[in-house]
C-alpha positions in Angstrom: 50.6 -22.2 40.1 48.3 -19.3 37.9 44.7 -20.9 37.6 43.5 -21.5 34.2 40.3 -21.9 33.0 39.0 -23.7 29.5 35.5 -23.3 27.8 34.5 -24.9 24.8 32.2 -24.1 22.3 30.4 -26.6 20.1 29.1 -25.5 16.8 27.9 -27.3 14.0 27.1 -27.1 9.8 26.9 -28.4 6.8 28.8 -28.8 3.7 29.2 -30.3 0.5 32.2 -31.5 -1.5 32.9 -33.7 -4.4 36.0 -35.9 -5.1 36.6 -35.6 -9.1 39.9 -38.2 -9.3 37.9 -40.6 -6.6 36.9 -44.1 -8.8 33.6 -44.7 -6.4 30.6 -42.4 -5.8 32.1 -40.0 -4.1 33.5 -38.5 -6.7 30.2 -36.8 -7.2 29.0 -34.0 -5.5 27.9 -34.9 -1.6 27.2 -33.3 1.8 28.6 -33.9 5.4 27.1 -33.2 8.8 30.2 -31.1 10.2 31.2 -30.4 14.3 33.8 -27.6 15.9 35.0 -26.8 19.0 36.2 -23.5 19.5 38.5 -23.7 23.0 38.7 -20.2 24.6 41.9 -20.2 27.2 41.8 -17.7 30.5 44.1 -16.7 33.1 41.6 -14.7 34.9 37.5 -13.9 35.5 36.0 -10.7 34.7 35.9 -8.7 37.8 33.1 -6.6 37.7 29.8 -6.5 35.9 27.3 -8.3 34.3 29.8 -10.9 33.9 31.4 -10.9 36.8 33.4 -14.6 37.8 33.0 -15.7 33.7 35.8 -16.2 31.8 33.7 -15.0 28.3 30.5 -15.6 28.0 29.2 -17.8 25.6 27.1 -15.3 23.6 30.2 -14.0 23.3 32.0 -16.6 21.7 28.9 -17.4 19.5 29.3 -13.7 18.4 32.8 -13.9 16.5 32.4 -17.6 15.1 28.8 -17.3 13.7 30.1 -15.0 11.3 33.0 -17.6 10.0 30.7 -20.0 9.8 28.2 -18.9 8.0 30.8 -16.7 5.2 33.7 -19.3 4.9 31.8 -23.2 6.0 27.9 -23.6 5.9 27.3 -25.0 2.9 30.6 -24.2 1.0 
């Protein structure tokens, strides 16, 4: 059996949206507290160096989703 190991990644935003063909108040514009988890899959740990026996560290991770978050969801 290969050995797998799973980190997760919480992150969290906000954003707004409106509902135009909704009969109640939400058809106005409003906001929502939003949550992701971004799942990172290994098969093996680095080797060597300053992250030696981690699977990605979560700097790392933090690194190529702050970017999506803050162009494509926070406050969009």
């Amino acid at each position: 059996m290969t050995e797998q190991w799973i980190l997760g990644k919480e992150f969290r935003f906000e954003a707004a949206h409106k509902l135009p063909c909704h009969d109640g108040k939400r058809a106005r514009l409003h906001g929502h507290s939003w949550r992701g988890v971004v799942y990172v899959s290994a098969i093996a740990l680095n080797k060597s160096g300053s992250k030696t026996g981690m699977a990605i560290d979560y700097s790392d991770i933090k690194k190529y989703i702050k970017p999506l978050v803050d162009d494509y969801l926070y406050h969009y």
